[in-house]
C-alpha positions in Angstrom: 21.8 0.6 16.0 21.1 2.9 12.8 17.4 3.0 11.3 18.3 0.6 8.6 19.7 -2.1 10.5 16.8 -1.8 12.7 14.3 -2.0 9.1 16.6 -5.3 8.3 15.7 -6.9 11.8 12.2 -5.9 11.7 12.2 -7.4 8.5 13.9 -10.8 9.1 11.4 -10.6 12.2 8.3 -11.0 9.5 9.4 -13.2 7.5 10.3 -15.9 10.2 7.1 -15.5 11.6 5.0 -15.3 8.4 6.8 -18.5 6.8 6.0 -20.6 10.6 2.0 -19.2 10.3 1.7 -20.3 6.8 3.1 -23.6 7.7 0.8 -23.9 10.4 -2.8 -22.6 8.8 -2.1 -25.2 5.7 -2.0 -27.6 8.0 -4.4 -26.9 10.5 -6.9 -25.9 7.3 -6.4 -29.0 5.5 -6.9 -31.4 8.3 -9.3 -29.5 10.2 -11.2 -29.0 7.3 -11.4 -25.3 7.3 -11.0 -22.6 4.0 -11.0 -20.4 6.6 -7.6 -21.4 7.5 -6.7 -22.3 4.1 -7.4 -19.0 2.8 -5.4 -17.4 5.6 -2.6 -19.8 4.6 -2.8 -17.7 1.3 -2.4 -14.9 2.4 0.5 -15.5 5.1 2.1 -17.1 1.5 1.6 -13.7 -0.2 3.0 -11.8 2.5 6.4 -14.1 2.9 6.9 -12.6 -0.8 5.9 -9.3 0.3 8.8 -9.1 2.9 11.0 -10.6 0.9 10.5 -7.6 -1.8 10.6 -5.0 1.1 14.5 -6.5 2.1 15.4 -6.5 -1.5 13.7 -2.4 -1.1 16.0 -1.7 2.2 19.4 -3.2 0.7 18.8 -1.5 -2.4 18.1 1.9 -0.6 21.1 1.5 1.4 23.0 2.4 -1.4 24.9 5.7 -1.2 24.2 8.8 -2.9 26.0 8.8 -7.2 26.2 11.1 -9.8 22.9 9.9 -10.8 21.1 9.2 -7.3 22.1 12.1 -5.5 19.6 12.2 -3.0 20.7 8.6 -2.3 18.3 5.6 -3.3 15.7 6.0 -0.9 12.4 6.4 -3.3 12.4 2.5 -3.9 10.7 2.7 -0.7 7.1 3.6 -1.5 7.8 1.6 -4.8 8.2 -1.7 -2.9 4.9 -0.4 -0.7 3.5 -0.7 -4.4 4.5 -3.9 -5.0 3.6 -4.8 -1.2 -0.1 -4.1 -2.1 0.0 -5.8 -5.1 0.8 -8.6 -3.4 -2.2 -7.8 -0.9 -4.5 -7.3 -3.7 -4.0 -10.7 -5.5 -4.3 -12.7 -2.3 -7.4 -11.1 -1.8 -8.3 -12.2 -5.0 -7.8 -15.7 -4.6 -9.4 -16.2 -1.4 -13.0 -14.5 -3.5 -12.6 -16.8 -6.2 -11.4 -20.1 -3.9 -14.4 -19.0 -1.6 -17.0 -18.5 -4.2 -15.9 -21.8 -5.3 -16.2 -23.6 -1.8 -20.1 -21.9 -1.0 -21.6 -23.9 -4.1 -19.7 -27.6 -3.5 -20.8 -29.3 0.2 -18.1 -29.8 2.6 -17.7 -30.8 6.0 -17.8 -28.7 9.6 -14.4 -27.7 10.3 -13.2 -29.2 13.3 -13.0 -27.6 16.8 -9.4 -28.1 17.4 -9.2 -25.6 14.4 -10.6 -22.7 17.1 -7.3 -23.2 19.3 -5.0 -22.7 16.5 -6.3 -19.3 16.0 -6.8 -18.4 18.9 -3.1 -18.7 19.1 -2.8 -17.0 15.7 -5.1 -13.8 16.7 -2.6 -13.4 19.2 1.2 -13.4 17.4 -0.3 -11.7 14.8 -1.6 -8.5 16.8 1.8 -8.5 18.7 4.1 -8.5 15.2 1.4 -5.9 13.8 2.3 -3.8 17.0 6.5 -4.8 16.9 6.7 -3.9 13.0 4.8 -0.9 13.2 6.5 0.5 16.4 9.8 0.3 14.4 8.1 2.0 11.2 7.5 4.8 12.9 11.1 4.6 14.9 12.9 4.2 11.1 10.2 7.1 9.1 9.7 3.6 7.0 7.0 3.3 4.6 7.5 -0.1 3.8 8.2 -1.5 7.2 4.2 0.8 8.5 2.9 -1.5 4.9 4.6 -4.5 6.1 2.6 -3.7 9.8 -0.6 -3.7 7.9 -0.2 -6.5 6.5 0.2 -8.4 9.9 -2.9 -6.6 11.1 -5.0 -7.8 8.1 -3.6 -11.1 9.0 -5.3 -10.8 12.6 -8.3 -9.2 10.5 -9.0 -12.6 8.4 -7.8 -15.0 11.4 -10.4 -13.0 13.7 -13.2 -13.5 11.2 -12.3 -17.1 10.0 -12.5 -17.1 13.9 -15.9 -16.3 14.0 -17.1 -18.3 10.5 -15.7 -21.2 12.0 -17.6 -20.9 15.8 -20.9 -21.0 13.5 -20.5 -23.8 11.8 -19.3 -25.6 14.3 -21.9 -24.5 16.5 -24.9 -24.6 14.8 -23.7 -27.8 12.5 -25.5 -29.0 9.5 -26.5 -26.6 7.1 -24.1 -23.9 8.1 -20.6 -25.3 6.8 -20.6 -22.6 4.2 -20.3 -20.2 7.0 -16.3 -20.5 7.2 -16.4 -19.7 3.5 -18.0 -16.8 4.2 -16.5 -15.9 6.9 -13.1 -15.9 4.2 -14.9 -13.9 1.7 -15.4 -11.3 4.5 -12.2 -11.3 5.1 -10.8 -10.6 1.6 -13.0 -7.4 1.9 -11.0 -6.0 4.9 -7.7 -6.9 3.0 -8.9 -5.2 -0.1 -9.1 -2.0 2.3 -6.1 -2.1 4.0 -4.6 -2.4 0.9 -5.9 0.8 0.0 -4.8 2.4 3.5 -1.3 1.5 2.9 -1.4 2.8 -1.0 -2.3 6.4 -0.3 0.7 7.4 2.1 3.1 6.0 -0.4 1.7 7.3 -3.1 1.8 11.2 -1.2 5.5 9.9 -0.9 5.9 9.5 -4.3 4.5 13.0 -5.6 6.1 14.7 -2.5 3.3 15.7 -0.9 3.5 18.2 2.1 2.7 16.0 4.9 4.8 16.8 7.3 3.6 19.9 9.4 5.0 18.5 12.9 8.4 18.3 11.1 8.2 21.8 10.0 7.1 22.9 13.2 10.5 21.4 15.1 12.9 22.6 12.2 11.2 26.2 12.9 12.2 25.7 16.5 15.7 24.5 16.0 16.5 27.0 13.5 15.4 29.5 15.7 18.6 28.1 18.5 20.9 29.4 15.8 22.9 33.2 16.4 22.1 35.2 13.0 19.0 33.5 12.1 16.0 35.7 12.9 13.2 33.4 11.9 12.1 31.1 8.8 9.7 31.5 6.0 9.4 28.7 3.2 10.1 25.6 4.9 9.5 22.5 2.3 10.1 18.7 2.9 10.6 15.7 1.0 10.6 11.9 2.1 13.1 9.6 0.5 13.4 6.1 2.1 13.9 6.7 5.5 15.4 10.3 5.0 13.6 14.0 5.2 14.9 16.2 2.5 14.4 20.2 3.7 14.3 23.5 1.8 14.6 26.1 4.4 14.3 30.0 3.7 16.0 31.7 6.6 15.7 35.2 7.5 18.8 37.0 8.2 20.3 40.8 9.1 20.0 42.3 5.6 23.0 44.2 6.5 25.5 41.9 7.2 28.0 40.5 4.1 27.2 37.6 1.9 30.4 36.2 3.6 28.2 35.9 6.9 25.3 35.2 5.6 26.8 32.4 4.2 28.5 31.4 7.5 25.2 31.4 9.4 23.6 29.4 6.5 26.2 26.8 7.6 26.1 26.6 11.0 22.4 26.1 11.0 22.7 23.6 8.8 24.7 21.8 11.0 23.0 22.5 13.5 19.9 20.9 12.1 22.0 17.9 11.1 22.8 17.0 14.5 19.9 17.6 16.7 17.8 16.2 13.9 19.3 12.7 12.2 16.4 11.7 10.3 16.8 14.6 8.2 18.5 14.0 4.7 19.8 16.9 2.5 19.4 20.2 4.1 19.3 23.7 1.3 19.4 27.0 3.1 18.7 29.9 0.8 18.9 33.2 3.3 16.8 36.0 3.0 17.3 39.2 4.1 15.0 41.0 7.1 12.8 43.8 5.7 
């Protein structure tokens, strides 16, 4: 299975599960009388959309390389990771302004039953954060590792409305507001994940050199290849799930350009195959002084 039909499973995966939880905390919020719930309800809503944008993102980047994409269509990637937090950002929003809202007008205690269903929640939740981001880092997928985060800051709020809601119950009267809060808290988390997920997209975006293990193994491989005496400038680029490389190598400075330009080619190919996340591959040869 290739990386991208592994993203489009991983993705299907999320939204399945993310469409059944929001179900299931309206539900349980409204009738156990929880904002708690509600609020996660919210933010499981937001984060059907969010997956939905990051399939549109992986069909889109599926697209071969054009005349006018010819590194492929890969940077829509950390664009949809944009879009992804957006999405993170106005939930978070909402659940402030809902909970503010719910603090100054008396309520009812949630009801216990509400414990069990996110109890249940806490659980899925952590095991789809783990699933989604195990394939990120499988696929070199920025949206797929935001998508993660976004079921972890689902078991963040659930963990917490966990907590607001044990209160209240527990110490009754006078302490329904404490589910409220317990939301409120919860946005704050979201708010920071959101920023967690930002800053590797946005290095993405402005091809920033983060990639020192990678350089390290192209080094290596480079080094299996007859001709090629060592390496010097070795720069990389992320594009969707592909790693662009500029690779200096050193060669005999005696040799023709005719083998120079041989060896250029058969490391090339050789990088190609031991390596398949790699993308476009420019070998400019230096000579040995």
């Amino acid at each position: 299975m290739t990386n991208e039909q592994t993203a489009l499973r991983t993705t299907y995966f999320s939204i399945i599960g993310n469409t059944s939880l929001a179900i299931i905390k309206g539900l349980a919020g409204f009738f156990g009388n929880s904002y708690a719930l509600i609020a996660d309800a919210i933010e499981s809503t937001t984060d059907i959309f969010a997956s939905l944008l990051v399939l549109l993102g992986f069909k889109y980047a599926r697209r071969p390389a054009d005349d006018n994409h010819p590194y492929g269509h890969g940077k829509i990637e950390p664009l949809i990771t944009f879009g992804v937090v957006t999405f993170l950002v106005v939930s978070a929003t909402i659940i402030v302004y809902e909970s503010i809202q719910n603090i100054q007008t008396p309520h009812k205690v949630p009801e216990p039953w509400t414990l069990i269903v996110l109890g249940v929640i806490i659980a899925w939740k952590e095991i789809s954060y783990q699933i989604v981001l195990k394939k990120s880092k499988l696929t070199n997928s920025s949206s797929l590792k935001a998508d993660a985060w976004h079921h972890r800051s689902d078991a963040i709020t659930s963990v917490v409305a966990f907590v607001g809601i044990s209160i209240a119950i527990f110490f009754g009267e006078g302490y329904e507001t404490a589910d409220d809060w317990a939301a409120l808290i919860a946005s704050a988390f979201i708010l920071y994940n959101s920023y967690l997920i930002l800053r590797p997209a946005l290095g993405e975006v402005m091809d920033e050199q983060l990639y020192d293990d990678l350089v390290i193994d192209i080094r290596a491989r480079a080094g299996e290849v007859k001709g090629v005496l060592g390496t010097e400038k070795c720069f990389i680029r992320k594009s969707g799930m592909k790693f662009h490389v500029d690779l200096h190598a050193i060669v005999d400075g005696e040799i023709s350009v005719t083998e120079g330009h041989e060896i250029a080619h058969k490391l090339k190919d050789h990088l190609k195959n031991e390596m398949p996340s790699l993308g476009h591959i420019l070998i400019h040869v230096e000579p040995a002084r």
